[in-house]
N, C-alpha and C positions, 0 to 999 in steps of 0.2 A: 632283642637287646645286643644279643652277640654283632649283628650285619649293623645296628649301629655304632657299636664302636670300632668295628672293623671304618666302618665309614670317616670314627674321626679320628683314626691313626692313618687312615690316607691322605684325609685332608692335609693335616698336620705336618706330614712327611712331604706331601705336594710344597704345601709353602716354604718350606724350609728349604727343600730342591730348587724351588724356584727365585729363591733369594741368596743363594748359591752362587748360581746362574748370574745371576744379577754383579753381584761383587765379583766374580770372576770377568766379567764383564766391563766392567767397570776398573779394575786393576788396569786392566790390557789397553782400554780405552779411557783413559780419567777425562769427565765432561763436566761441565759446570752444572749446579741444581740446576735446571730449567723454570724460569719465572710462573711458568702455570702450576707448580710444585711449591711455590713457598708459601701456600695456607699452612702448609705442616711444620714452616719454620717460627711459626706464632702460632700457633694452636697449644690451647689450652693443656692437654696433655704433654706438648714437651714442656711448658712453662713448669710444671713441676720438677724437673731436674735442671732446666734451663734458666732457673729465674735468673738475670739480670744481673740484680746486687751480688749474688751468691756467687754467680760463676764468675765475674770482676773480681771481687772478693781481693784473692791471692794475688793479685800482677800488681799492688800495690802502689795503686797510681795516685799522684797526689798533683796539687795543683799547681799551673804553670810545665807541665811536662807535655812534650811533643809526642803526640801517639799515632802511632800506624794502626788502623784498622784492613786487614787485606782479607777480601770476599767479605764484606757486611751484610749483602743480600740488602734486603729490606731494611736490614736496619733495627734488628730485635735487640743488639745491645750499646749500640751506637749512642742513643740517650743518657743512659747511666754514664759511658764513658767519657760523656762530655761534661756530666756533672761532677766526675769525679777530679778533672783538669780542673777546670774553673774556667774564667772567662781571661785568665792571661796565659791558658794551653791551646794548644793546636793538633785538634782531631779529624788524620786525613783518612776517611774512608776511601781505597779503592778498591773497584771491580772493573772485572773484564766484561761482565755484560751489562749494557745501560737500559739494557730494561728493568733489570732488579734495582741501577738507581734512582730511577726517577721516582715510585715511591719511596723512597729514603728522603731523596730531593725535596717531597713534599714533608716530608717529619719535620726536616731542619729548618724550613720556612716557615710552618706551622706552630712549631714548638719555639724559634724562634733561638733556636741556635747558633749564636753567631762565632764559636769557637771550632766549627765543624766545617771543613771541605770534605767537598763529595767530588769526585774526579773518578774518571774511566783511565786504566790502568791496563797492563800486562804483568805478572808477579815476576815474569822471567827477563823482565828489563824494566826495573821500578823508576819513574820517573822523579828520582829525588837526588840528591847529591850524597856523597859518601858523609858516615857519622851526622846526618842532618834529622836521628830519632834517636828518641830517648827508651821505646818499646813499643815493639810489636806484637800483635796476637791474631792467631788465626783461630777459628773457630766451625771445627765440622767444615775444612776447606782443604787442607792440605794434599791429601791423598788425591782429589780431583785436579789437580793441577798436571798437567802433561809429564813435567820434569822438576820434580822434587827436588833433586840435589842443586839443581839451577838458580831455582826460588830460594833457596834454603842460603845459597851463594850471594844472590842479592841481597835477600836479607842481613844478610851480615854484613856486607859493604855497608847499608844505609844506618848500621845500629852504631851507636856511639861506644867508643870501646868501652866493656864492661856494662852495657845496653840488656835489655832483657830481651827474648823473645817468648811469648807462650804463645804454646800451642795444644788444642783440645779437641777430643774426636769423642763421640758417644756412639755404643753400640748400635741402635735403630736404623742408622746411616747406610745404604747398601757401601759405599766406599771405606767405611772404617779398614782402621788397619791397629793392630794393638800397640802397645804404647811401647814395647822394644821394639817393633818395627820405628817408629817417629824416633827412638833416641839415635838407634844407629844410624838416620836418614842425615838427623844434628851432628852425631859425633864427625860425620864423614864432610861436614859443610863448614868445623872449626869452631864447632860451640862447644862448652860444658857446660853439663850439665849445673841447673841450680834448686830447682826445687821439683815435686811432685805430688800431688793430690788425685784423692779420688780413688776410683777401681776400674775395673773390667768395662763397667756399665758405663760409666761416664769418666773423663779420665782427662787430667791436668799436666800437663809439663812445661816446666818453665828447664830453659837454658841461658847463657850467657856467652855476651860474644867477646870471650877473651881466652887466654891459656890457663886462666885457676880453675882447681877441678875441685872447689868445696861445695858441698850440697848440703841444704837446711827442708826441711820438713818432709812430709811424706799425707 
């Protein structure tokens, strides 16, 4: 009994070490999910904290509104976002890598989305015109991005003054980073803060790209 559980406090401690490793890894080097890894971006287990409507929810999109989507992946919430513009909004998914869009590419054909561009991107030089978004949201993307404050720099160029940006990271992700790391990343890029939801585990921040510094919910 004892050599077993000696057994699973090393395991235990193994994995935890080695996911460590990983996010340490990962800070120093930020790299995009790699396309052979986004079974885990749809799989039924994060859909329990990830569903869809749920984590939209808060960004308060309503229709006719121009939305950035930056790193979609695959496209787990790209659908709800398009239903929640309507067919007189304009939903641009971009990624930097087009192998994650071309299943996406297929959603939006198949589903028959015709308020959604899907377009291959750089975050750190977005190919859009200044104030040409209404909000942005990244989702379990940010941290992997090379230069944070850069992106964060873009972002805000392209957002309409007084625009929204959220952005969400969930624990499970070896690249998390907690959610005063992401404020201070905003504060230092000329956002305020605007809203917050969630915890530890999974975790909401919205900002706003202007100089008012009032915040509503938590």
């Amino acid at each position: 009994m004892r050599s077993l559980l000696r057994w699973g406090v090393g395991g235990a401690l193994a994995l935890v070490l080695a996911q460590l490793v990983v996010r340490i890894y990962i800070r120093l080097h930020p790299i995009p999910t790699p396309l052979r890894a986004s079974f885990l971006l749809t799989s039924g287990w994060r859909r329990r904290y990830r569903d869809p409507a749920r984590t939209l929810a808060p960004l308060g999109m309503r229709p006719g509104m121009r939305v950035l989507e930056l790193g979609p992946g695959v496209g787990v919430f790209s659908g709800e976002a398009s239903r929640l513009i309507g067919p007189d909004g304009l939903l641009l998914c971009l990624d930097l890598q087009i192998g994650m869009l071309r299943p996406l590419q297929r959603l939006v054909r198949q589903a028959g989305l015709a308020n959604v561009c899907v377009q291959a991107g750089d975050a750190l030089a977005l190919p859009l015109a200044d104030g040409a978004i209404d909000l942005a949201y990244l989702i379990a993307v940010l941290p992997m991005i090379p230069n944070q404050q850069r992106a964060l720099t873009e972002l805000r160029r392209v957002l309409k003054p007084g625009g929204l940006l959220a952005i969400s990271e969930e624990l499970p992700a070896p690249e998390y980073v907690p959610l005063s790391v992401t404020m201070r990343w905003c504060r230092r890029a000329g956002f305020a803060p605007y809203a917050r939801y969630g915890n530890m585990w999974c975790y909401m921040l919205i900002v706003r790209a202007d100089s008012r510094d009032t915040e509503r919910g938590r």
